[in-house]
C-alpha positions in Angstrom: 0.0 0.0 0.0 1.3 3.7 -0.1 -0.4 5.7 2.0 2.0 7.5 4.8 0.0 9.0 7.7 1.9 11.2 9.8 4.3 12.5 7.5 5.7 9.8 6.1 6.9 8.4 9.1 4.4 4.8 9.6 3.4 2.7 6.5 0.0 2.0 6.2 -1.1 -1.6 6.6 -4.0 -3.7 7.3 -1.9 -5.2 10.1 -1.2 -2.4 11.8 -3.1 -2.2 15.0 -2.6 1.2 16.3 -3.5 2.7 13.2 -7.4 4.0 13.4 -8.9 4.9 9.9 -11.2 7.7 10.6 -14.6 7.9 8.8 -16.8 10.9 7.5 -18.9 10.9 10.6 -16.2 11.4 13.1 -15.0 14.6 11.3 -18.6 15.7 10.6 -19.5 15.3 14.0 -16.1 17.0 15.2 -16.5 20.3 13.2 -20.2 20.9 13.6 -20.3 22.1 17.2 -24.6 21.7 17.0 -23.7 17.7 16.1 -24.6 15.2 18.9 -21.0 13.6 18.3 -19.1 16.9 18.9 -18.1 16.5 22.5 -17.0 12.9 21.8 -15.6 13.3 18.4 -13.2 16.8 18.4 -10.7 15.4 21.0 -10.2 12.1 18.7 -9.6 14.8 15.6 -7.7 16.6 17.8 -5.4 13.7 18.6 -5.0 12.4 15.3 -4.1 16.3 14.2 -1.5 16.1 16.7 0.1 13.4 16.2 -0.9 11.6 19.6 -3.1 9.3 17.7 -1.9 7.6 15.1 -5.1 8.1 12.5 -5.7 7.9 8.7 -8.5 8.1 6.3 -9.2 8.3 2.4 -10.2 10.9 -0.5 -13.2 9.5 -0.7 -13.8 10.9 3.0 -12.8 14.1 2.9 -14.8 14.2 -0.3 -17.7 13.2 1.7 -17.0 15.8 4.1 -16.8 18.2 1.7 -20.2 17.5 0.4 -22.1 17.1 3.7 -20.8 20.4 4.8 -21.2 22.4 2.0 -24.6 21.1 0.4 -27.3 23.8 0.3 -30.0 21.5 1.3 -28.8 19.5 4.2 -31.1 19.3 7.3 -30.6 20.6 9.7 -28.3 23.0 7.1 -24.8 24.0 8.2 -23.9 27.5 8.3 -20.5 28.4 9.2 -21.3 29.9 12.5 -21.8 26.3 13.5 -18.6 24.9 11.8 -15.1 25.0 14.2 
């Protein structure tokens, strides 16, 4: 495989234990301070920014971040006030 998390430093494989993939909702619920997840998932995001978690996840991901906090017509909708 060739994905590097942390700079480079660990190589990403499926036998890697303490290496935790992190999925769309995690980072949804981490950024929208109005999400039931928030107070639960900003300190794992928060660990895995710096560096005390070792943490990975895909394009696909972020693109479905992207989406969910950025379409027009979500419910409830997202305005940035409510983003961190």
């Amino acid at each position: 495989m060739g994905m590097y998390p942390k700079g480079g430093k660990t190589r990403f494989t499926m036998s890697n234990p303490d290496l935790v993939f992190l999925d769309a909702g995690i980072f949804i619920g981490a950024l929208l301070s109005q999400d039931p997840r928030h107070s639960e998932a900003r300190p794992i995001v928060e660990a895995a920014r710096c560096g005390t978690l070792l943490a990975c996840t895909s394009v696909g991901v972020l693109s479905e971040v992207y989406a969910a906090l950025t379409w027009t017509g979500s419910q409830p909708p997202h305005p940035p006030k409510n983003r961190q």
